[in-house]
C-alpha positions as CSV (number, residue, x, y, z in Angstrom):
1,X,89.7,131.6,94.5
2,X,86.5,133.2,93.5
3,X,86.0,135.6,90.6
4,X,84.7,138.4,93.5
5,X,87.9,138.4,95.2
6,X,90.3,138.6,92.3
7,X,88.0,141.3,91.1
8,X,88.6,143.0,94.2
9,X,92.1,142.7,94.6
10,X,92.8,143.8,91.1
11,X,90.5,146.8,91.9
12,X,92.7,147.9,95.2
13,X,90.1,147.3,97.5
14,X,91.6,145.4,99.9
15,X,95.7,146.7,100.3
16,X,96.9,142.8,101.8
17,X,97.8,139.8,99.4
18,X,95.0,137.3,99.5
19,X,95.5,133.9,100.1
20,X,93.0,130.7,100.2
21,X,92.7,129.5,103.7
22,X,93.9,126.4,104.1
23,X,91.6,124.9,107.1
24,X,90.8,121.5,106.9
25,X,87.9,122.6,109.6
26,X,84.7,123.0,107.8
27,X,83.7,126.2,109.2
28,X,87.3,127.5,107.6
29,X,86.8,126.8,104.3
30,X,85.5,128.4,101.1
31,X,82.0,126.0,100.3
32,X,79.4,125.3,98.2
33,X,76.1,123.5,99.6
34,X,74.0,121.8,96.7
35,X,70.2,122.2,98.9
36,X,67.3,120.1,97.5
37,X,65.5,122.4,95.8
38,X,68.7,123.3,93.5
39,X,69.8,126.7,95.3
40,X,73.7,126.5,95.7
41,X,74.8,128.1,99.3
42,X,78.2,129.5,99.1
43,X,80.4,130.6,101.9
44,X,83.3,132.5,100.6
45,X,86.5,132.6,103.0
46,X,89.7,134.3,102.4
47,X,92.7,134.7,104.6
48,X,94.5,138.3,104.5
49,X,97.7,139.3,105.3
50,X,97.3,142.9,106.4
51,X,93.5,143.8,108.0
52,X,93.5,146.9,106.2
53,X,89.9,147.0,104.6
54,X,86.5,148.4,104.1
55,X,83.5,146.0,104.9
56,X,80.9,148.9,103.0
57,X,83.8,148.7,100.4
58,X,83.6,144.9,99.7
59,X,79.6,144.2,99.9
60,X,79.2,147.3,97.1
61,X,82.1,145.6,94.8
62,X,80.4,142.5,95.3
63,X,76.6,144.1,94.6
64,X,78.6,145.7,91.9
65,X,79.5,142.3,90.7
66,X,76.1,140.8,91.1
67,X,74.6,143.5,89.2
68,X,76.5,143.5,86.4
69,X,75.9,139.8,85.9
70,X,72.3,139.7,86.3
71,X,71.6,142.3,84.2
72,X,73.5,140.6,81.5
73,X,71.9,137.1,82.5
74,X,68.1,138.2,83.1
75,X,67.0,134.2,84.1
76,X,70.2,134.2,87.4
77,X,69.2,135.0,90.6
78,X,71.8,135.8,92.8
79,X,71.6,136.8,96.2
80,X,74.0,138.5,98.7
81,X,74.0,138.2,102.3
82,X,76.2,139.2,105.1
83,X,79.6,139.5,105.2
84,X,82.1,139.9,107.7
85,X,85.9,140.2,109.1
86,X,87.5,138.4,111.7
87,X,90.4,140.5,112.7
88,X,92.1,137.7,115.0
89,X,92.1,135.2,112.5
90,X,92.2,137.6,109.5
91,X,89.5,135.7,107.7
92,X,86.9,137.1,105.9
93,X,83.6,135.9,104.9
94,X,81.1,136.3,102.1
95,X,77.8,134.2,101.7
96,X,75.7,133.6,98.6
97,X,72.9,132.3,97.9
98,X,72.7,131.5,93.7
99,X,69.1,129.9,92.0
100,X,71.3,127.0,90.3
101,X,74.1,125.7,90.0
102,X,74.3,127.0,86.5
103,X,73.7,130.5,88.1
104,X,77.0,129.8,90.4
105,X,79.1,128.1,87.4
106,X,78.1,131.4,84.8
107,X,78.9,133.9,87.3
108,X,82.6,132.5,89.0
109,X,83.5,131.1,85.6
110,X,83.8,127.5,86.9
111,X,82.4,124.3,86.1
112,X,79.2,123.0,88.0
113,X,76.6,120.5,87.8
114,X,74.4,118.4,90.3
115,X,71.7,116.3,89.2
116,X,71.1,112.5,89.4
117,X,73.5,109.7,87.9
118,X,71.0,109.0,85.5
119,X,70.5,112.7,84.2
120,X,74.0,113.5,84.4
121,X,75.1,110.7,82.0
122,X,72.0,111.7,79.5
123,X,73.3,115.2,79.8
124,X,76.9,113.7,78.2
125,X,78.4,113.6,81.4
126,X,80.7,109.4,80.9
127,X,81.8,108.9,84.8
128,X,84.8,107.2,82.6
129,X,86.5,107.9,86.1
130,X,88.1,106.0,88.7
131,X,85.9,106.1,91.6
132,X,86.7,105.4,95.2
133,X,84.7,104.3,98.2
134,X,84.9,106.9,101.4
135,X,83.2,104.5,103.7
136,X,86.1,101.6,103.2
137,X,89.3,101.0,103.5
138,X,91.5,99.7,100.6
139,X,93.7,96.3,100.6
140,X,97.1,97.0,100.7
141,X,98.5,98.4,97.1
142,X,100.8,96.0,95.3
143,X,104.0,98.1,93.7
144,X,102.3,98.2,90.1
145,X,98.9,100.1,91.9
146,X,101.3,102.5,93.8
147,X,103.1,103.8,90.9
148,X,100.0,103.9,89.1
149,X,98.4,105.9,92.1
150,X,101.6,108.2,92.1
151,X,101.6,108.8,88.5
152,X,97.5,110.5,88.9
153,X,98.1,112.9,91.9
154,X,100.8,114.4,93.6
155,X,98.8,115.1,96.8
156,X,98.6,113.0,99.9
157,X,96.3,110.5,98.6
158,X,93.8,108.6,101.6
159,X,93.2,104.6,101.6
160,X,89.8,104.5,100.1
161,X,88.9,101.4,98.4
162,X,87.9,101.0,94.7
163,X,84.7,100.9,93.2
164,X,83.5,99.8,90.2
165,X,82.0,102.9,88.3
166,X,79.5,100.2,87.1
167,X,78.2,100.1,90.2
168,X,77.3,103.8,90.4
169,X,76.0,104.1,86.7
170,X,73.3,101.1,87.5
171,X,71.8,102.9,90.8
172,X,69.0,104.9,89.8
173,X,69.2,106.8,93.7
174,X,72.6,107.9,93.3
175,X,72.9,111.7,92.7
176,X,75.9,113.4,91.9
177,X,77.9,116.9,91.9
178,X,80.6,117.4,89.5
179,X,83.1,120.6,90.0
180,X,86.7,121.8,88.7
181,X,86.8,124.0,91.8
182,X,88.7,122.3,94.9
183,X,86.6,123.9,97.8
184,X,84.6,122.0,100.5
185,X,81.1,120.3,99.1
186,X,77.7,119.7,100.6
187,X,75.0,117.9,99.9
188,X,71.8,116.9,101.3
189,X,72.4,112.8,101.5
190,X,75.5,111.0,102.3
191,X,78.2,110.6,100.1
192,X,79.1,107.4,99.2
193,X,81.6,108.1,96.7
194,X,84.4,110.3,95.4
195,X,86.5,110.4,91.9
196,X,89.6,112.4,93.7
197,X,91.2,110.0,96.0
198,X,92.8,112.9,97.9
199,X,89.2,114.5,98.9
200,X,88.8,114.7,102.8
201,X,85.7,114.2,104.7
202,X,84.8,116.5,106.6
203,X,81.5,115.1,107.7
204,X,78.7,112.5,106.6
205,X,77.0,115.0,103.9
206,X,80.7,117.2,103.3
207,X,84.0,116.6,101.8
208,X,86.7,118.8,100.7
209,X,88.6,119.1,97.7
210,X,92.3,119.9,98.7
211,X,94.3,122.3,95.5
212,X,95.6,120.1,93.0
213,X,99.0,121.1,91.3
214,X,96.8,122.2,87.7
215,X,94.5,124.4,90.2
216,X,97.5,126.3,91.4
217,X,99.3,126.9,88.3
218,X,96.1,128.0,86.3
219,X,96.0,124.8,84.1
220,X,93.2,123.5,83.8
221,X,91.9,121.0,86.5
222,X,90.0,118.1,86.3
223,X,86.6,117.3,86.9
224,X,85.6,115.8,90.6
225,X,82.8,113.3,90.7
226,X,80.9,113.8,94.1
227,X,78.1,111.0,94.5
228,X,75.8,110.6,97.2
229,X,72.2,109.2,97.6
């Protein structure tokens, strides 16, 4: 959940418990779309339980918000554009518009990054990962590679195949974007490969990153390598 919304909660401006939506549609999810000139597009969407709210009250909590961060972070440029309510589906919607993704990381207190393979790794970034193919199919798992699977996630894990993170390091056109948050991801490319097995794909350029059991408790959660050329 982003860092605007608890902030609003907390300050009683919406009366209804939130809740992240849990859409596996792309136009229902909270995203994040990496453009090519660096800008990070984010499309906030929260599910409430009562439609009790103020539209005026939300966009000045998040200018608020915006304000207060800029002015402590004079280089981050952070834009806010429309938002909205949907009373019959109870969803609402914010969109942002951040310089970098350093800009979106400071400001929700997250980790992001999106560069290419190559700068990544010089920035200290290992890919010491296990990495999985989205555009094939995996062999059928002995026993020993099912418990093994088991053992890293609890979520309902899809039948991509392995892939060598050799193979990702050594390509010079591979670019990547690496994020604790599990929210939908876009890129400008296609995506060719994914460290979280249980990432959907919602599209050629878009894949979603369902809530792992550490992002629900509060621990923290691990990275998620997102490569694409």
């Amino acid at each position: 959940m982003k860092k605007i919304f608890i902030t609003l909660a907390l300050a009683g401006v919406m009366t209804g418990m939130l809740c992240a939506c849990s859409s596996s549609a792309s136009a229902d999810v909270t995203s994040i779309e990496v453009s090519k000139d660096g800008e990070i597009n984010n499309i906030i969407k929260e599910e409430f339980t009562e439609d009790y709210y103020s539209e005026d009250d939300l966009k000045s909590f998040i200018d608020e918000q915006v304000e207060t961060y800029t002015s402590e972070h004079e280089s981050a440029k952070i834009d806010v554009g429309s938002i909205s309510y949907d009373e019959e589906s109870g969803i609402l919607t914010a969109k942002l518009t951040f310089g970098s993704y350093e800009d979106y990381a400071g400001f929700n207190s997250v980790t992001l990054y999106a560069a290419s393979v190559i700068q990544a790794m010089a920035d200290g970034y290992s890919f010491d990962e296990d990495f999985y193919d989205i555009n094939s199919v995996a062999e059928a798992e002995t026993e020993a590679d099912s418990s093994a699977s088991d053992s890293l996630s609890t979520q309902e894990e899809t039948n991509y195949a392995s892939v060598d993170a050799d193979t990702i390091k050594s390509d010079s056109d591979l670019k990547v974007v690496i994020t604790n948050e599990r929210l939908a991801v876009k890129v400008k490319g296609d995506i060719l490969y994914v460290s979280d097995p249980t990432a959907k794909v919602l599209d050629d350029d878009m894949v979603e990153l369902p809530d792992s059991e550490a992002y629900e408790t509060g621990a923290e959660t691990p990275l998620v390598y997102i490569v694409y050329k």
